[in-house]
Short mmCIF file of the C-alpha atoms (twelve columns), coordinates in Angstrom:
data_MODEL
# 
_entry.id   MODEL 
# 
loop_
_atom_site.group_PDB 
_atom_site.id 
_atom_site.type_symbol 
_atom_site.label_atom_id 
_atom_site.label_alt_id 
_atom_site.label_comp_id 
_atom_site.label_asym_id 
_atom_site.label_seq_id 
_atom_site.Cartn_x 
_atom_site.Cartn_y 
_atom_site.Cartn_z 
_atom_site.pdbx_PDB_model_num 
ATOM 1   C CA . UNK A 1   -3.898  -18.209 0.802   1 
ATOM 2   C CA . UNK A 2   -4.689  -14.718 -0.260  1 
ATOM 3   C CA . UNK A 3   -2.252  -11.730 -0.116  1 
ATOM 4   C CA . UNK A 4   -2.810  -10.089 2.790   1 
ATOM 5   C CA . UNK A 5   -3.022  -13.774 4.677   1 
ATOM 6   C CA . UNK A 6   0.529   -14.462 3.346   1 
ATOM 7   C CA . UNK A 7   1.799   -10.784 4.749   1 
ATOM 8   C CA . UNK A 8   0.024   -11.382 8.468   1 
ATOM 9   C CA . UNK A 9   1.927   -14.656 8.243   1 
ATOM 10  C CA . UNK A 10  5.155   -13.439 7.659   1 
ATOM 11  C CA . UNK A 11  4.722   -10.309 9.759   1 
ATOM 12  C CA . UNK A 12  3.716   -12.758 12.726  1 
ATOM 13  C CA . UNK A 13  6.715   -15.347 12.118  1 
ATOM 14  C CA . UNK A 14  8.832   -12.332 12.031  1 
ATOM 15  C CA . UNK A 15  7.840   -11.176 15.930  1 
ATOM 16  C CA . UNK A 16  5.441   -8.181  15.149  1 
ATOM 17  C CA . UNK A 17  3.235   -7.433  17.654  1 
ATOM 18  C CA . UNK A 18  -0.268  -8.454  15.877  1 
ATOM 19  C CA . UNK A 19  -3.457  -9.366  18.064  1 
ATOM 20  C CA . UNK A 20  -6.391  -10.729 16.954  1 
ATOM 21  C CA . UNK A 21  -8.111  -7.147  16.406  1 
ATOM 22  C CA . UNK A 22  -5.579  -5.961  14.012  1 
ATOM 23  C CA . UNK A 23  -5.650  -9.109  12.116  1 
ATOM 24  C CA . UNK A 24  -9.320  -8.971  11.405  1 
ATOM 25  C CA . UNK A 25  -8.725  -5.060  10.525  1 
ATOM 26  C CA . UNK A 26  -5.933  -5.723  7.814   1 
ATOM 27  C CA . UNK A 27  -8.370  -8.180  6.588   1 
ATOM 28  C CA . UNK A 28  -11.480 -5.918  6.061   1 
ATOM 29  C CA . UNK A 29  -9.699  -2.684  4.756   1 
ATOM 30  C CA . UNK A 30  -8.466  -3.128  1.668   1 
ATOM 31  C CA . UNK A 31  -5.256  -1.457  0.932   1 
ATOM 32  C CA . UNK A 32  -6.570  -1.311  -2.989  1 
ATOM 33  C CA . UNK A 33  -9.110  1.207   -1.675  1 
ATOM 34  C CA . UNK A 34  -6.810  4.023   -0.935  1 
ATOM 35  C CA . UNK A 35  -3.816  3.620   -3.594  1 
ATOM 36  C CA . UNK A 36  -4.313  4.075   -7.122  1 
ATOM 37  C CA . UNK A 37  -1.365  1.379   -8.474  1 
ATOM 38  C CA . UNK A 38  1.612   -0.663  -6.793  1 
ATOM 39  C CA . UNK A 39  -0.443  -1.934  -4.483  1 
ATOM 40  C CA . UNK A 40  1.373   -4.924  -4.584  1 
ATOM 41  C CA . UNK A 41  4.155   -3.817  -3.038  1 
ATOM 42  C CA . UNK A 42  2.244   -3.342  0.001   1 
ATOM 43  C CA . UNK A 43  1.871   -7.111  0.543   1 
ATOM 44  C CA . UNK A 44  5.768   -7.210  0.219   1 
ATOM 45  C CA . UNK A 45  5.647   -5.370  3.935   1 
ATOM 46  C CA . UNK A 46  6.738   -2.562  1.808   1 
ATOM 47  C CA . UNK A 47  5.690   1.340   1.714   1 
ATOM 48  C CA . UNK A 48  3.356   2.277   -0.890  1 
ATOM 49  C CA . UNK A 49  2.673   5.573   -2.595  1 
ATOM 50  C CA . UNK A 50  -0.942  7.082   -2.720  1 
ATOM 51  C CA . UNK A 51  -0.273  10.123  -4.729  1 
ATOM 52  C CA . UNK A 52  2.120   12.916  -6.335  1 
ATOM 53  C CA . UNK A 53  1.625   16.306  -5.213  1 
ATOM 54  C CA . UNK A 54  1.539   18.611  -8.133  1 
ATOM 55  C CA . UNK A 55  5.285   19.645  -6.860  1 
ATOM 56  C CA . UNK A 56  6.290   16.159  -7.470  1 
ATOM 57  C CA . UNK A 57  6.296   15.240  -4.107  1 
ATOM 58  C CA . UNK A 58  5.484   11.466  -3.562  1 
ATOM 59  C CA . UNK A 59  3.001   10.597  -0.230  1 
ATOM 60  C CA . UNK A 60  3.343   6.951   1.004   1 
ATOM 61  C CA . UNK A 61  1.620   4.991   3.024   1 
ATOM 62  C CA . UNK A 62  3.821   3.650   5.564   1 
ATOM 63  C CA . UNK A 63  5.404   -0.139  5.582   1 
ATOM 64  C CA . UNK A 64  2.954   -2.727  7.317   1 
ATOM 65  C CA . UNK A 65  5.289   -3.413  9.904   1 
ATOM 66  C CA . UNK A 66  5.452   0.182   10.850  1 
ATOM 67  C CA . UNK A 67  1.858   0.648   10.973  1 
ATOM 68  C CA . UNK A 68  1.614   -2.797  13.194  1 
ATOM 69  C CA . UNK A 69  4.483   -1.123  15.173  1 
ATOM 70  C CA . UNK A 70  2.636   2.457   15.614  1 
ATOM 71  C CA . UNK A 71  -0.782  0.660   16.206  1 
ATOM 72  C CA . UNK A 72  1.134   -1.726  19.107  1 
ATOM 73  C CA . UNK A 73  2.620   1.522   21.236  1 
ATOM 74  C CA . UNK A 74  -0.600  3.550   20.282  1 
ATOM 75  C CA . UNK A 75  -2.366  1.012   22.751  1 
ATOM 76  C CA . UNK A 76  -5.421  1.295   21.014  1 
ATOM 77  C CA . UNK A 77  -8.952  0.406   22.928  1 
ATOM 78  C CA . UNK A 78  -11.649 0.609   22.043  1 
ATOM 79  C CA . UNK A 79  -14.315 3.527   21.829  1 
ATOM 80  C CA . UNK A 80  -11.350 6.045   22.018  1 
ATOM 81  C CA . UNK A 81  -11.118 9.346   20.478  1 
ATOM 82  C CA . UNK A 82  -7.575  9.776   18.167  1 
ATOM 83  C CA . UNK A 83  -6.307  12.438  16.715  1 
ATOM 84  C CA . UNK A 84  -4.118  11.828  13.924  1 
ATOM 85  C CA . UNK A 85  -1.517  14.533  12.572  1 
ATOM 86  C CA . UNK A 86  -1.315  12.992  8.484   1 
ATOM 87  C CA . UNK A 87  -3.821  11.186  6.843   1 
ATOM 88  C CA . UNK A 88  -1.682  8.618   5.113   1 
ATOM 89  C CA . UNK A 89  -4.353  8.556   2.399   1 
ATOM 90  C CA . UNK A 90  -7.018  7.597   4.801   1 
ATOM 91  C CA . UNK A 91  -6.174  4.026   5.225   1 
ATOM 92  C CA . UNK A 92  -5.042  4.246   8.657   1 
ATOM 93  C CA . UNK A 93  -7.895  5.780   9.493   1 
ATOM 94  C CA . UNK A 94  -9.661  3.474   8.199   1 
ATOM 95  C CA . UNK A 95  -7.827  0.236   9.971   1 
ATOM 96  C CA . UNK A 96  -7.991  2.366   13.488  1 
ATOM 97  C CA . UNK A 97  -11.718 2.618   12.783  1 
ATOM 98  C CA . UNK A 98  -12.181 -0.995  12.606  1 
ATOM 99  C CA . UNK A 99  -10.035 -1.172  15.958  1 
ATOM 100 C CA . UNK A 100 -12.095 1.616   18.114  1 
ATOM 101 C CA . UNK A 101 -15.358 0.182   16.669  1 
ATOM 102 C CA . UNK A 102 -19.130 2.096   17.046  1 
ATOM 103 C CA . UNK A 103 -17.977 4.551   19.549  1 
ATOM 104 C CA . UNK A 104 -14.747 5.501   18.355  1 
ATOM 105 C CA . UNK A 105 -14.310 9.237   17.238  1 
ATOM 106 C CA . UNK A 106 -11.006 10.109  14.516  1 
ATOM 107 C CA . UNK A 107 -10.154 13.529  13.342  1 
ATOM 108 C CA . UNK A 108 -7.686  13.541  10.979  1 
ATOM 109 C CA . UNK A 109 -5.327  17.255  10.664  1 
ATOM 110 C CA . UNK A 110 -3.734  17.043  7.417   1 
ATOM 111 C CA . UNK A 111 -1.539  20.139  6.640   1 
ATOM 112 C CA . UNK A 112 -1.237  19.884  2.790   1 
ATOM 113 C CA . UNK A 113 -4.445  20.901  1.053   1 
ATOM 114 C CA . UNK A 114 -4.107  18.053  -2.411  1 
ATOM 115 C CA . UNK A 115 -3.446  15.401  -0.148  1 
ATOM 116 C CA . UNK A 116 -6.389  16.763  2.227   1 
ATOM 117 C CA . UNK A 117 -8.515  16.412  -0.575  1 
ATOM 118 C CA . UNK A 118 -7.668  13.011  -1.640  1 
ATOM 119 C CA . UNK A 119 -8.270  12.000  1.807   1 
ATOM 120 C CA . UNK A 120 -11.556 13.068  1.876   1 
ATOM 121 C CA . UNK A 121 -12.262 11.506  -1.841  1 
ATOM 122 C CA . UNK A 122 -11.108 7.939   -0.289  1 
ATOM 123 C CA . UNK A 123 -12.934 7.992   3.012   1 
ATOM 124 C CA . UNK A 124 -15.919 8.862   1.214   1 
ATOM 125 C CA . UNK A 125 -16.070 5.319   -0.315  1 
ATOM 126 C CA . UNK A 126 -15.237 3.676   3.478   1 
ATOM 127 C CA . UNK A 127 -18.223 2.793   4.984   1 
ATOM 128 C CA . UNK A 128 -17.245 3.680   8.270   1 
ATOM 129 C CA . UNK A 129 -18.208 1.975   12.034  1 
ATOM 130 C CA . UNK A 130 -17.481 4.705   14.174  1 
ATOM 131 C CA . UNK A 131 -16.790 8.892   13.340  1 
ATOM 132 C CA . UNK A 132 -13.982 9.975   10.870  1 
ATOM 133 C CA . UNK A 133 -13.575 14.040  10.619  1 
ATOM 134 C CA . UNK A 134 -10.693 14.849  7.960   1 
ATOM 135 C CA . UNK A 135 -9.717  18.654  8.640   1 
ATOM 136 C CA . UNK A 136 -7.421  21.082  7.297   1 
ATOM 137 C CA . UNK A 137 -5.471  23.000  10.534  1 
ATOM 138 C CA . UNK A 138 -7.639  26.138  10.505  1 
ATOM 139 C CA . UNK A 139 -10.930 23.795  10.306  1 
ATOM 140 C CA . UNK A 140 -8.929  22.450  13.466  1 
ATOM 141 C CA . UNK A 141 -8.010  25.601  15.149  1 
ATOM 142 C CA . UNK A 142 -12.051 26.531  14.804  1 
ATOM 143 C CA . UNK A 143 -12.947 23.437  16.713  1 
ATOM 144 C CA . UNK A 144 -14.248 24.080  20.133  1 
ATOM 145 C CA . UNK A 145 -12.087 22.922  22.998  1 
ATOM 146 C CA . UNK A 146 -14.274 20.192  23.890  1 
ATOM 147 C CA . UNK A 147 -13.569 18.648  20.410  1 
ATOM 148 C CA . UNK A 148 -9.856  18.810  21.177  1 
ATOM 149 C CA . UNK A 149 -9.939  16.228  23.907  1 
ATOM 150 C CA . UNK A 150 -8.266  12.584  22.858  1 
ATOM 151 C CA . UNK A 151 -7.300  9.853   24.326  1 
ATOM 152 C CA . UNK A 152 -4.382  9.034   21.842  1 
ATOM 153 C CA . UNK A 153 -2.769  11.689  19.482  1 
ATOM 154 C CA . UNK A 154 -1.009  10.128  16.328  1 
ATOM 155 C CA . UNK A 155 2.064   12.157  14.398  1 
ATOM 156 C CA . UNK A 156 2.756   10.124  10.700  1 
ATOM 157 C CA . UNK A 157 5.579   11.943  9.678   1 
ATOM 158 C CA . UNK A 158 8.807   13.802  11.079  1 
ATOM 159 C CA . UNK A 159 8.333   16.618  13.350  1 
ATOM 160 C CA . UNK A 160 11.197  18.193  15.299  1 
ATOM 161 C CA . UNK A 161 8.547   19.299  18.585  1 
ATOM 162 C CA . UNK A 162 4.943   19.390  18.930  1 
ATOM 163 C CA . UNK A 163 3.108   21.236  16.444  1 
ATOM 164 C CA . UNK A 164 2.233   24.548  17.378  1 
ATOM 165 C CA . UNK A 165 -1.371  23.929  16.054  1 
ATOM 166 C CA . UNK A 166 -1.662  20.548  18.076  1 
ATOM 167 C CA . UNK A 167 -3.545  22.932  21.064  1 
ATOM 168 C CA . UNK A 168 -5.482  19.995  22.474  1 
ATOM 169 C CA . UNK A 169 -6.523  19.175  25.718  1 
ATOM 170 C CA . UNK A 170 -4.784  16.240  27.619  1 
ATOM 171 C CA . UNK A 171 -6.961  13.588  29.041  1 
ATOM 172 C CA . UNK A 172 -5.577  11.243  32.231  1 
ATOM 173 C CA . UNK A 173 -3.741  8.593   30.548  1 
ATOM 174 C CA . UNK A 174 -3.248  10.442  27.102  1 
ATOM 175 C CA . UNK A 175 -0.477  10.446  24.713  1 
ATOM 176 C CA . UNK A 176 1.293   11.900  21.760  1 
ATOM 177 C CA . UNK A 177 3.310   9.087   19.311  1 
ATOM 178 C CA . UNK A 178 5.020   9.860   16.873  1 
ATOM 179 C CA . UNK A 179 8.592   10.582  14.530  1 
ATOM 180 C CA . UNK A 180 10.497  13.593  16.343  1 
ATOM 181 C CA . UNK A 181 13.787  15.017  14.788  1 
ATOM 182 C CA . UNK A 182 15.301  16.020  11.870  1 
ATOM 183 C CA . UNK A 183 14.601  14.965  7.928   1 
ATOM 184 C CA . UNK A 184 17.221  12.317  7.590   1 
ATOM 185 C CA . UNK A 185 15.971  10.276  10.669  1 
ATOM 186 C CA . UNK A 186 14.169  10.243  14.082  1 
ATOM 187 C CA . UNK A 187 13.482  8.658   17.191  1 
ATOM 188 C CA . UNK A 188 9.733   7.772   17.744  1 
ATOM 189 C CA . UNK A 189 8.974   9.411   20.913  1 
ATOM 190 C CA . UNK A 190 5.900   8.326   22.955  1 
ATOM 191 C CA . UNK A 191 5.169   12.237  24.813  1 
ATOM 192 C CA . UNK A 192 3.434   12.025  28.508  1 
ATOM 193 C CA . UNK A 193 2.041   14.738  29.878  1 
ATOM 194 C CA . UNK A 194 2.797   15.325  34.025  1 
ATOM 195 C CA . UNK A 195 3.041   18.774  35.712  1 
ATOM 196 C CA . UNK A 196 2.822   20.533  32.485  1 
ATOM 197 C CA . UNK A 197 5.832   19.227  31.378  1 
ATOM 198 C CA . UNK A 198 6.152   16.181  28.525  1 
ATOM 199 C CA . UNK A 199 7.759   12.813  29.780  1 
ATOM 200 C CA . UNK A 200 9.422   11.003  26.786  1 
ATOM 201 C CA . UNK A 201 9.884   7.261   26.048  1 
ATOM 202 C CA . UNK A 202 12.259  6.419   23.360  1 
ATOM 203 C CA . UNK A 203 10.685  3.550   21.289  1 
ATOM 204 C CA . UNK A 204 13.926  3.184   18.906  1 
ATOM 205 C CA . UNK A 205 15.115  4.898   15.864  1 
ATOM 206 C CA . UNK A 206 12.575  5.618   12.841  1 
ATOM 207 C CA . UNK A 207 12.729  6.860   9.653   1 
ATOM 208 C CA . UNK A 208 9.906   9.008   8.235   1 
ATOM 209 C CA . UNK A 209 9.367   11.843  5.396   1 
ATOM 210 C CA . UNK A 210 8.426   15.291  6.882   1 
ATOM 211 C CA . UNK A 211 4.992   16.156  8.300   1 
ATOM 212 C CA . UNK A 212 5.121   19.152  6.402   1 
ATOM 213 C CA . UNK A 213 6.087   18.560  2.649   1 
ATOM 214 C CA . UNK A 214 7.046   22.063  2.030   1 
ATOM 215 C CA . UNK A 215 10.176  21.358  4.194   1 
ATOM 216 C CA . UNK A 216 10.620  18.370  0.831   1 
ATOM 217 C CA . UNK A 217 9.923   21.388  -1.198  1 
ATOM 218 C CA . UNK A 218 12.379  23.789  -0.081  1 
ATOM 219 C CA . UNK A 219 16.191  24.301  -1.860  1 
ATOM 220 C CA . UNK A 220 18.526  22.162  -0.475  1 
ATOM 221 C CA . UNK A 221 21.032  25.450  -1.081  1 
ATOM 222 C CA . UNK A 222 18.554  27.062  1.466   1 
ATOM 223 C CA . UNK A 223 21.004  28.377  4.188   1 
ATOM 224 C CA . UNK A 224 18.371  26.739  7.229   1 
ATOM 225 C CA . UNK A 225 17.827  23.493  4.822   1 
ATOM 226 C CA . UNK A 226 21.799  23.409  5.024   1 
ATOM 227 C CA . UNK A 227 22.083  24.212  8.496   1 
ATOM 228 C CA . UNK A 228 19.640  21.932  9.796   1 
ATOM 229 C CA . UNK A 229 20.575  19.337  7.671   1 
ATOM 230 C CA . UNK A 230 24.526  19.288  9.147   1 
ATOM 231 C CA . UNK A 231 22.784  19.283  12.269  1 
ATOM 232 C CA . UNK A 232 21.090  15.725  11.784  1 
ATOM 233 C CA . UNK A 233 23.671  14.620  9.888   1 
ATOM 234 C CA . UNK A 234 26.502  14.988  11.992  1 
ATOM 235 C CA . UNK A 235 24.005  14.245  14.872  1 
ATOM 236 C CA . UNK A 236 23.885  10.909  13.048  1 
ATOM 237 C CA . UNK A 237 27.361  10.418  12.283  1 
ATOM 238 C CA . UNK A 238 28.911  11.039  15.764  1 
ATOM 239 C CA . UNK A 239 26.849  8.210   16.707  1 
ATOM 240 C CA . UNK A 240 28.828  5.947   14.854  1 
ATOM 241 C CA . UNK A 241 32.163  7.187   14.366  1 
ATOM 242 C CA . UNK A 242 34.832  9.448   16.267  1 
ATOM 243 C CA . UNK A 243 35.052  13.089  14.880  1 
ATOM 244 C CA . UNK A 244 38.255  15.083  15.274  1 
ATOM 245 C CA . UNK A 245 37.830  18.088  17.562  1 
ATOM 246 C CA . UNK A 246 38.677  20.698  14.995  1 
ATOM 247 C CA . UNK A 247 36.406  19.279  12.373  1 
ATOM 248 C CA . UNK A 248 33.077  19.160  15.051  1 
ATOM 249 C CA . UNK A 249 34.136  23.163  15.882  1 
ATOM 250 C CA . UNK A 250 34.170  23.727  12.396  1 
ATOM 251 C CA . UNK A 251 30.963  21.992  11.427  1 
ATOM 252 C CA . UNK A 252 29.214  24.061  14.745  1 
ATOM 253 C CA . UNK A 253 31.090  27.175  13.442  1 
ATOM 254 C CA . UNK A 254 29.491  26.841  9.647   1 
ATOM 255 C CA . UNK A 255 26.051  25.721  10.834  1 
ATOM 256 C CA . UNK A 256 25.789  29.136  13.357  1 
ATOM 257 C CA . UNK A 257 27.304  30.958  10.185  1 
ATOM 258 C CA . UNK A 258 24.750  29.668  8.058   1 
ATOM 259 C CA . UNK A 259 21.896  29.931  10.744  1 
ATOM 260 C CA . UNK A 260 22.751  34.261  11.020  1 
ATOM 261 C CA . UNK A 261 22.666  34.883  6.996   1 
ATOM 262 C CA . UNK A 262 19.820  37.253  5.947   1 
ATOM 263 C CA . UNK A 263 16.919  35.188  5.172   1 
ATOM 264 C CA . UNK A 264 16.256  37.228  1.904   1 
ATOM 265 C CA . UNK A 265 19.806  36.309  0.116   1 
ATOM 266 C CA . UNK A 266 18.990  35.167  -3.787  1 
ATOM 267 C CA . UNK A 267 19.094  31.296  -4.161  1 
ATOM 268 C CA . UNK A 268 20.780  29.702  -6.468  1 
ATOM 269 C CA . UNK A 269 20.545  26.416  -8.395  1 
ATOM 270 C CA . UNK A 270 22.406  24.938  -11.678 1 
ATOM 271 C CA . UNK A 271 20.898  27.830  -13.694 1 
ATOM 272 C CA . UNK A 272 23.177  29.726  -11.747 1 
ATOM 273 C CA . UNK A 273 25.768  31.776  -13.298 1 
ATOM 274 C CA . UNK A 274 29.813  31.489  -12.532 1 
ATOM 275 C CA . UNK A 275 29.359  34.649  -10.887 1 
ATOM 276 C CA . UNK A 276 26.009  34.066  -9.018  1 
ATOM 277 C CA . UNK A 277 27.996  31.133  -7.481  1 
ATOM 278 C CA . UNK A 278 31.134  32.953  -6.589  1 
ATOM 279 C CA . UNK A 279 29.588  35.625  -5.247  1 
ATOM 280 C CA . UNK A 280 27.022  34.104  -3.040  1 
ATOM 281 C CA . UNK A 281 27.077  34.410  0.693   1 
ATOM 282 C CA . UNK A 282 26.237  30.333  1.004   1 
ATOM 283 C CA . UNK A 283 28.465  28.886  -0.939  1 
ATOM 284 C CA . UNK A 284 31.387  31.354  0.059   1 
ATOM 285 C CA . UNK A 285 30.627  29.618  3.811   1 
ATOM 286 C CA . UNK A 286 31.084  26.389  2.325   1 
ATOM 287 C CA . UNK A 287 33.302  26.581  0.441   1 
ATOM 288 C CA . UNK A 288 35.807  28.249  3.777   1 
ATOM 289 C CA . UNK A 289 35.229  25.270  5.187   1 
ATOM 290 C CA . UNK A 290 34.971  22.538  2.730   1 
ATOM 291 C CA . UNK A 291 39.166  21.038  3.010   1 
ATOM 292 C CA . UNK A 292 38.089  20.836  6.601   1 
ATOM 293 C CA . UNK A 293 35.500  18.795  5.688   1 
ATOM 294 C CA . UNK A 294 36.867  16.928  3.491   1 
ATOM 295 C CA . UNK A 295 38.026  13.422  5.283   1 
ATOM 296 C CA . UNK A 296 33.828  13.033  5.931   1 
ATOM 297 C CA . UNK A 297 32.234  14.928  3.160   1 
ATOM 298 C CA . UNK A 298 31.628  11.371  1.328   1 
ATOM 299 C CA . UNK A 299 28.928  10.444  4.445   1 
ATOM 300 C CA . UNK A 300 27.481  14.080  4.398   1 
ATOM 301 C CA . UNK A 301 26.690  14.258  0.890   1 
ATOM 302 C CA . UNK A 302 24.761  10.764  1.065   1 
ATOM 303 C CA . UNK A 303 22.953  11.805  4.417   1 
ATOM 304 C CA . UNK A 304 21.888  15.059  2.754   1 
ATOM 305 C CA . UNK A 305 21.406  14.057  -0.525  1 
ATOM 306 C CA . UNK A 306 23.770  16.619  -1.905  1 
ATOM 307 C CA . UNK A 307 26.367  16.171  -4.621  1 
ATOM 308 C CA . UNK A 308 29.788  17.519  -5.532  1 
ATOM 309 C CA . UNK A 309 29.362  18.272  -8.911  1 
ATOM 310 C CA . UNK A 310 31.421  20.886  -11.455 1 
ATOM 311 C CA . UNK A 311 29.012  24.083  -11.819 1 
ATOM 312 C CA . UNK A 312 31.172  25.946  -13.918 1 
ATOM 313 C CA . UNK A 313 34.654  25.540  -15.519 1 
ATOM 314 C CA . UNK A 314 37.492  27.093  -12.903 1 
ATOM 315 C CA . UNK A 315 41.037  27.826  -13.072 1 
ATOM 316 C CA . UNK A 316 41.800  27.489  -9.738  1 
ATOM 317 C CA . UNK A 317 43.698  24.201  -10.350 1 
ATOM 318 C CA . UNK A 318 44.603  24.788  -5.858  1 
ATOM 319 C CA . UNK A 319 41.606  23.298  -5.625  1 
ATOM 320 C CA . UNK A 320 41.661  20.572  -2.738  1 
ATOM 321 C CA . UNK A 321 39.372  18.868  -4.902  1 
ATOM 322 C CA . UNK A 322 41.066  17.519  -8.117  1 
ATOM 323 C CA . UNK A 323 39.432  18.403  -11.343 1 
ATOM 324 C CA . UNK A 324 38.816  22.179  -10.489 1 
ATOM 325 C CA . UNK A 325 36.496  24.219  -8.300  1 
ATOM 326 C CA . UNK A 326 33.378  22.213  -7.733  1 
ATOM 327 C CA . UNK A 327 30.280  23.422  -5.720  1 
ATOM 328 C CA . UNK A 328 27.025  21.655  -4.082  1 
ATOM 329 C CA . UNK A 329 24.047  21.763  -5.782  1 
ATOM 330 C CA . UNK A 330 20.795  19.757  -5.171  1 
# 
């Protein structure tokens, strides 16, 4: 038994919705085509990374589960036009194109320009059944409107609405799926047009990295990264626990406080100087607010991905935290 027939097995004895069509897709495209190493981890259901940006920032291609799951609300049939919003390297694409068959159109919109390229590399070696067009978003926006009609629109990463680019034309029985919310999880939202308005389905909770890497790129001392990442994370947390009243009015008071600060205040990192730190508008917000904090700061710094660590050597032993004044940095 090969690889991939092991993986279909265990995907199947573990209730994931595959049909025949799928099955004889994951067998034809090979998942070696579109990754340049770790492959293997693939066939362990797992995600798999096509390529570093030149930032640093690693692309995967998604789990096979999550793919099977996508593919099973994307309700695929065939001779369809889709639209997908991230290439994922190509290789969904590629298994969609064995699904929609001769007359099946895909236009792929991917936003970052190395990974558009590296799309375009792969695909070139796919022979192909139906039409694949990988764009940038202004090869997109020059697209006439007729070539902006789909039957099924797929977003593969985390989006908090609707692109603004994503100007197309809604067809009777049309759909957007996808990841919407914030970076440190989602809800994947199947999005119904009726009356002008969008009619959501919640298909469960997801996990995905960001549509748009530079979000991945951005400092996490940013005062929007911060803001909007207190909003998912305590978004996330109430969910599970009970927050005292004071500390949710301070956590909306610090987020709005963050949210007003002059976009153009200097950034600063662990090349930062004592004084830079003191003295900037971000981390004297914090900081106000940190004993407040305190009793849940643990959950927030592992949702975020920020630590409490000693920037510089203080004598403020009145510290709440023992060991001196300590400061987030990335």
């Amino acid at each position: 038994m090969t690889d991939i027939d092991e993986l279909i097995v265990e995907m199947i004895n573990n209730g994931l919705p595959l049909d025949k069509e799928l099955i004889n897709a994951l067998k034809t495209v090979k998942i070696e085509d579109f990754v340049e190493r770790g492959y293997e981890q693939f066939y362990l259901d797992n995600p798999v990374e096509f390529m570093k940006t030149s930032k640093g920032i690693v692309k995967n291609i998604s789990a096979p589960h999550m793919l099977a799951i996508l593919l099973h609300h994307l309700e695929i049939k065939m001779g369809q036009k889709v639209l997908l919003v991230g290439s994922k390297g190509g290789y969904l694409a590629a298994i969609l194109d064995q699904l929609l068959g001769e007359d099946g159109i895909i236009t792929i919109i991917e936003p970052h320009v190395e990974v558009l390229e590296y799309t375009r590399n792969t695909l070139e070696k796919y022979f192909s059944k139906g039409v694949i067009r990988v764009l940038s978003i202004s090869d997109f926006d020059y697209n006439e409107d007729s070539a902006k009609e789909f039957d099924r629109v797929l977003i593969t990463g985390a989006v908090r609405e609707i692109p603004d680019f994503l100007n197309i034309s809604s067809r009777e029985g049309s759909f957007i799926l996808g990841p919407f919310g914030g970076n440190i999880q989602q809800r994947l939202l199947k999005k119904e047009k009726q009356s002008e308005e969008w009619l959501d389905t919640d298909l469960g909770g997801v996990v995905f990295s960001p549509m748009d890497t530079r979000n991945s790129e951005r400092n996490p001392l940013d005062p929007t990264v911060l803001a909007e990442g207190l909003e998912d994370s305590f978004a996330m947390i109430s969910e599970l626990i009970e927050i005292d009243e004071e500390i949710l009015q301070s956590v909306e008071d610090l987020i709005q406080s963050l949210k007003e600060l002059p976009r153009d205040i200097p950034l600063i990192n662990e090349n930062s100087s004592d004084e830079e730190i003191i003295e900037n508008p971000v981390m004297d917000l914090m900081m106000s607010e940190m004993e407040r904090l305190a009793p849940i700061w643990p959950i927030i710094e592992h949702l975020m991905s920020i630590e409490l660590v000693n920037l510089f050597h203080s004598e403020d032993n009145d510290s709440f935290i023992s060991g001196g004044h300590e400061d987030l940095v990335p």
